[in-house]
N, C-alpha and C positions, 0 to 999 in steps of 0.2 A: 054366545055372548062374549069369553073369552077371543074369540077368532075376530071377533068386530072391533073387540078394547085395540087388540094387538093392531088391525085395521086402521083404526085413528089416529092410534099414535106412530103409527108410521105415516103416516099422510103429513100428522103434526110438524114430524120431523122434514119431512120434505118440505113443507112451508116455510121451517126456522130455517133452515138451508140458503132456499131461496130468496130470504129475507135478507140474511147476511150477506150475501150475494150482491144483494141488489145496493143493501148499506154501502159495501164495501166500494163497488162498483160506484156510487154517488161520490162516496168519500174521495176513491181518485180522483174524479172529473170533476170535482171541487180543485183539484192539486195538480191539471194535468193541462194549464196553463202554457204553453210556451214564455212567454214574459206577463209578469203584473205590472204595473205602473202604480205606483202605492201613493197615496196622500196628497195628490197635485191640486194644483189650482185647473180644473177641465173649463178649456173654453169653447165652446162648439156656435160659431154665427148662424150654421142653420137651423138650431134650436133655441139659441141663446141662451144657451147652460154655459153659470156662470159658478160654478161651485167646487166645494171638496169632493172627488172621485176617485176611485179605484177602476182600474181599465185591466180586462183581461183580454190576451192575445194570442190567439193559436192560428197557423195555416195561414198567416198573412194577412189576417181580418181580427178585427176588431169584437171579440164573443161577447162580452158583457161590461154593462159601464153599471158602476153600483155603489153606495154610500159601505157595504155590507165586505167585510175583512176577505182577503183574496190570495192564492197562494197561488206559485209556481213555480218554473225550474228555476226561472230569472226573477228575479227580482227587483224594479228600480224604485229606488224612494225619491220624490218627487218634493217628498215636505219643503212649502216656500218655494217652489218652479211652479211656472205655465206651462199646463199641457196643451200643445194644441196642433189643427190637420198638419200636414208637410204646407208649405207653400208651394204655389204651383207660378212659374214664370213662362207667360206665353212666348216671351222675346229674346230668346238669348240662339245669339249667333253661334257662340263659342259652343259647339257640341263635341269637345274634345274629351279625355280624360280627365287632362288638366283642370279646363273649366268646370268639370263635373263635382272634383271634387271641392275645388273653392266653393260651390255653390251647396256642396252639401255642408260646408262648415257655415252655411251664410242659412242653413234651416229649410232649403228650398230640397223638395223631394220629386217633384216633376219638372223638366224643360223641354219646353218648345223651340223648334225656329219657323214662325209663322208669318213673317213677315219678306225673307227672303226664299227661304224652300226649297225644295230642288227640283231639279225637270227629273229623277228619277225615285221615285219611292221606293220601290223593292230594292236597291242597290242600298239607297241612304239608311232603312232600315237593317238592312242585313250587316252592313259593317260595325254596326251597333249593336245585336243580337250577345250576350252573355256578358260586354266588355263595360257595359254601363252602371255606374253607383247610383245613378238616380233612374228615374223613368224619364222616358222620351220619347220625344213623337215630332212629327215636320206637315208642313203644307206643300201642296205643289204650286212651284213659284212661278209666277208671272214672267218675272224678271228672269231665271235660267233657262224657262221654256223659250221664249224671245229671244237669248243669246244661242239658242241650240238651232232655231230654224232661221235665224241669218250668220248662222254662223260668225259671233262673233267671239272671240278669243278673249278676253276680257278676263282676270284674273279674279273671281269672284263675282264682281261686281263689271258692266258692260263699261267697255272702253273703244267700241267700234262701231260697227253698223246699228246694233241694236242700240245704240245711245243716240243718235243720229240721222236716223234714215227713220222716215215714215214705210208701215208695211204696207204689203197689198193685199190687197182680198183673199191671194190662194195663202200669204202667211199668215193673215189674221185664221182662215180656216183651221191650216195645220195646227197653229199655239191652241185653237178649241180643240182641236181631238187629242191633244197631248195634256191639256187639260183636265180633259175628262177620263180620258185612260187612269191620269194619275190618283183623281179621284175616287174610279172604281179601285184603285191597289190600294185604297185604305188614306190618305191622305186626308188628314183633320181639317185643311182650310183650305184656303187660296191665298197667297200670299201677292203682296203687288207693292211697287216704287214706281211712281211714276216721278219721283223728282229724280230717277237713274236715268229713266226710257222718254226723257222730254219730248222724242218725237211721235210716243205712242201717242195716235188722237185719242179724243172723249170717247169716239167711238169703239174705237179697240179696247179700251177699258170696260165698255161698256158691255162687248160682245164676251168678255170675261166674266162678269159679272153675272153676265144669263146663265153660264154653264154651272156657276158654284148655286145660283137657284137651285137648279134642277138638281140639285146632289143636299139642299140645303147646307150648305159649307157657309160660314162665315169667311168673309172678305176682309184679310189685314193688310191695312194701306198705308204703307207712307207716303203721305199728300206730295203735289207739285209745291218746289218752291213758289211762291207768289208772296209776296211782303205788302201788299198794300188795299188791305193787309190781308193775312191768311185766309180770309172768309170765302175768296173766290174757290180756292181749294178743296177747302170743305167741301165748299157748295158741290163742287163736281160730284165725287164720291157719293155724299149722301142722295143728288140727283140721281146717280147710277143704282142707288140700291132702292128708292123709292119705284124708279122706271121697272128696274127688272126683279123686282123681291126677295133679292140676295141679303142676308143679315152681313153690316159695315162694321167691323173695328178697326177704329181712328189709331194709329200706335204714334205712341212716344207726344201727347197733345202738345206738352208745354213745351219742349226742343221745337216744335213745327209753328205756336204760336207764339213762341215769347211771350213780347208786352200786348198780345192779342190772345193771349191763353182765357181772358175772362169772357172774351167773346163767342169765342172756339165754343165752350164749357154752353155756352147762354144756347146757341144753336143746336149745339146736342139735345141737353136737355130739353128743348121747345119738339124737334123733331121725334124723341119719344114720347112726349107728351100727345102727339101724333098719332101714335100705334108704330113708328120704323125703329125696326130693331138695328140701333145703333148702340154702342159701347165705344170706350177706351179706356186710355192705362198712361201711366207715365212713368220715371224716373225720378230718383231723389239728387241729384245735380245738375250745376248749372255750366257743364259743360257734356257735349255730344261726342261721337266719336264717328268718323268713316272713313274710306279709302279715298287719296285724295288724288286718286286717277281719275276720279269717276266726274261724270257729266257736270254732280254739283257744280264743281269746281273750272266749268268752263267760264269761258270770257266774262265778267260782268257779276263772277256770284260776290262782291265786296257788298252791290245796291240788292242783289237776290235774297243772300243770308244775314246782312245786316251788321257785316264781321269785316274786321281788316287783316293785315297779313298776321301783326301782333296779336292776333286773335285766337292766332294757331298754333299749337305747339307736339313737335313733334317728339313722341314719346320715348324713342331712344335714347335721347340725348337729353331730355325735356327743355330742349331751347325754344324759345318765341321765334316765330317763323320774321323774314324780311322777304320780298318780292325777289331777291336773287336764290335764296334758299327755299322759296317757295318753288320757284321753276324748276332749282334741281332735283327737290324731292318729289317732286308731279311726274318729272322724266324717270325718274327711278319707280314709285309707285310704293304704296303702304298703308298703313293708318294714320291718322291724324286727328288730334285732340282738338274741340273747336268751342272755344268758350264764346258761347251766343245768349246765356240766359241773366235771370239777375233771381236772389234768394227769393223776392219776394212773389214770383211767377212760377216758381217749382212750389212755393208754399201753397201758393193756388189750388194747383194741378195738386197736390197731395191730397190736401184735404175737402176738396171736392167732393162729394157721395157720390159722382158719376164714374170717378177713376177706377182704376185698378189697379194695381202695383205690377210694373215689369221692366228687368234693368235693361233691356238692349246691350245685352252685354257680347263682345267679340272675343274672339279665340288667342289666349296669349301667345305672344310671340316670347321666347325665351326670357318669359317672365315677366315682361314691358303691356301694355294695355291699357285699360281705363278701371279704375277702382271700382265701378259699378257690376264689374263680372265678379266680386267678391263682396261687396260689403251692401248692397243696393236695400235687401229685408234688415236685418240688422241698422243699417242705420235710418230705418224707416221708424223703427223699435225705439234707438237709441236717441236721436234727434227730437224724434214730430210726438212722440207719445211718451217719454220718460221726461224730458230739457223744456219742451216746447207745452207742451200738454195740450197740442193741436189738435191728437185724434184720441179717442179712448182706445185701451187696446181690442177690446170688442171689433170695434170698428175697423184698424187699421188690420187684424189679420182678417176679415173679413175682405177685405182689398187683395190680402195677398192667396186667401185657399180658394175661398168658397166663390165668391165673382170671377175669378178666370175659371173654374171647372163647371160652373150655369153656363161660360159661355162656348162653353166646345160640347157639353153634354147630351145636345138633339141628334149633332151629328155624330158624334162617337158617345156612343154607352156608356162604357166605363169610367167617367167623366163623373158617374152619376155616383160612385164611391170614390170620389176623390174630394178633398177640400172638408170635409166633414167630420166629426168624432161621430160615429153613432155604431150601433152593432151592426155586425154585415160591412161596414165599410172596408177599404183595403187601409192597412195598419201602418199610411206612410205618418208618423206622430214627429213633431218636435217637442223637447223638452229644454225651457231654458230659465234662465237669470234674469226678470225683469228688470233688476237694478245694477246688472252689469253687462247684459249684452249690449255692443258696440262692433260698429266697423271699424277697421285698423287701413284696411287700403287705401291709399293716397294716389295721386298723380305722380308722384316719384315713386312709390313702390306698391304700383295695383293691383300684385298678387298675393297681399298679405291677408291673412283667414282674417275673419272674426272671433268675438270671444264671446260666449257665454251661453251656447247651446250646449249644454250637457251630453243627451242625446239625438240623434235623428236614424230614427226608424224608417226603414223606406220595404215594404212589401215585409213586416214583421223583423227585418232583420237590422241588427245596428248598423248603419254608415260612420255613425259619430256616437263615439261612448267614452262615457267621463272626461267631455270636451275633447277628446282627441279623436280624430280619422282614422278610420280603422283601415289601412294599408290593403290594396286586392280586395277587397270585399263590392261585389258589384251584383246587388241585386235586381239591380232598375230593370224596367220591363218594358218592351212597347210599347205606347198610347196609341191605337191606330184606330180608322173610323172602320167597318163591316166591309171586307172585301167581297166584289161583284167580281 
């Protein structure tokens, strides 16, 4: 009997042990948080949680969202900020450092360049590998693959044969196996400009078209000029993607439509009413921006784009162009500011349900460029949903996380934890000032940050704390689609 008591209560013991053990072990994992987010306003569009939240974050994901007190190593208190996904911009040419980090002051946690892309994926990727603050990812471009097999020289953007010569059959084949190459290296879309490649036919668009089918890639197009008005444009595209079953995003609608943006909008909308998976996206000004080497700008674009010389201003200098200083800066070659819209056509294009938010934004040149590479979310925030009270904010970051990451999601995964607050997700968070974030960037000095993102989190780790840019700090990661 003694030998049994002595029995129990050692077993007892071994229980209370193991008890403690386990307490204790809970107790840290309660504490063992990488960052909290303490008392935010959480806005999540794909659930539509609209409330007070506490977010806890470890290993780069999002562990738990909870009304219930939360502790960790970091701590950020939120009281009176919006917590909500990174913004994800499918459009931004500028994939520099510079532009990286303007954009992570501007809240944006993923960019793309899907619209131009490059003829080389593993190359564009690899020179990005550890050096990036945000995530990123590219298409393979129509447009560089076309200057690669007619060799044309073209600084960016085509300036030669590929602007101007129709191809032949064996070039139309090579651009599809380069195509398709670049699609198995992981390349999230197909990017395309046919107002570059004026001389590409319907048909060569089209034979583009079939290959991103077959990869299911989405198709980002910047339409053919045509002013009279843009619908013929359209029409092309959306025919192509109806004919070959490729999914179409229209980029940049209201720069492409102007005072036809409401029609542009009406046609979308009717064709997914459809069943064709179409999308686009726009910009919050009413000026463009592009190289003014390029094809746009050959003979005749005054009746094509709608614009006179005074229309254009060149951002060094920020003078109003004249036809004598137009030809010199053509012959020299650059960017060029192109005021073609009016407020109440970009208001359109905003508050649309069909849009999405993306700045097209380019790569500064020592500091000169278009305010849209820094201030495009911000003043989407500051303008259209604080001044304007044209979008709710529900709605407007809904534009900017969660619709561009549905629309790359089928073909790239990981797509599928971005734009979201939920658990499991990746931990790219903004945190900011609804009452005082604003863009600062102007057309005379378009690389100035914005204000009033507190934090942005991008793969758990701060880019932007206590409003300031945290210097070398470069977590961004890949966004790539499944390499074949």
């Amino acid at each position: 009997m003694k030998r049994k008591t002595i029995l129990c209560l050692a077993l007892l013991s071994v229980s209370l042990i193991c008890c403690a053990i386990v307490l204790k072990s809970a107790a840290t994992a309660a504490k063992d948080f990488d960052i909290v987010i303490l008392n935010g306003r959480v806005i999540d569009p794909e659930s539509k949680l609209d409330a007070a939240r506490n977010i806890g974050v470890s290993d780069g994901k999002i562990q738990t969202i909870t009304a219930k007190a939360l502790t960790g190593r970091v701590a950020i208190d939120a009281k009176g900020l919006i917590v909500a996904p990174g913004f994800i911009d499918l459009h931004e040419h500028g994939q520099i450092p510079e532009n990286y980090r303007a954009q992570a002051m501007d809240g944006v946690t993923s960019s793309f360049e899907l619209e131009l892309g490059t003829a080389d994926v593993d190359r564009w990727y690899a020179e990005r590998e550890g050096k990036a603050a945000v995530n990123f990812g590219v298409s393979i471009g129509h447009i560089p693959t076309r200057m690669a097999v007619m060799n044309d020289k073209g600084e960016w953007l085509p300036s030669g044969s590929a602007a101007s010569r129709a191809a032949t059959d064996a070039e139309i084949e090579e651009m599809k196996k380069r195509i398709e190459r670049g699609l198995n290296r992981g390349a999230v879309a197909v990017g395309f400009g046919p107002a570059y490649t004026p001389a590409a036919s319907y048909w060569e668009i089209q034979e583009m078209f079939r290959v991103a089918a077959k990869h299911n890639a989405s198709c980002h197009v910047h339409m053919r000029e045509a002013r009279e008005p843009a619908i013929s444009a359209l029409s092309e595209v959306i025919a192509a993607a109806a004919i070959t079953g490729a999914p179409l995003h229209v980029v940049h609608i209201n720069s492409m439509g102007t005072q036809w943006t409401p029609r542009l909008l009406q046609n979308i909308g009717e064709a997914r009413s459809r069943g064709l998976d179409v999308t686009t996206e726009c910009y919050p000004y009413t000026a463009g921006m592009t190289r003014i080497e390029s094809a746009l700008f050959d003979e005749g674009f005054q009746q094509r784009l709608g614009v006179e010389h005074k229309d254009l201003m060149w951002p060094q200098t920020g003078e109003r162009m004249t036809p004598e200083s137009f030809a010199r800066y053509r012959k020299q070659g650059g960017g060029v500011i192109i005021f073609s819209n009016t407020d109440e056509m970009v208001r359109v294009a905003v508050t649309s349900p069909l849009t999405m938010i993306a700045s097209d934004g380019i790569a500064y040149q020592n500091g000169k460029g278009h305010p849209r590479a820094a201030g495009t979310y911000s003043r989407i925030l500051a303008e259209y949903v604080r001044r304007e009270k044209a979008l709710s904010l529900m709605d407007a970051i809904n534009k900017m996380s969660l619709m561009p990451a549905q629309r790359l999601e089928r073909r790239a995964p990981a797509m599928k934890n971005k734009g979201r607050i939920k658990v499991g997700a990746d931990a790219d968070i903004v945190v900011f000032d609804a009452e005082r974030v604003t863009d600062r960037a102007t057309y005379e000095k378009p690389a100035e940050y914005s204000e009033g993102f507190k934090y942005v989190l991008i793969n758990g780790v701060a880019v932007v704390k206590d409003g300031k840019l945290q210097e070398g700090v470069t977590p961004g990661r890949a966004l790539r689609a499944p390499i074949k």
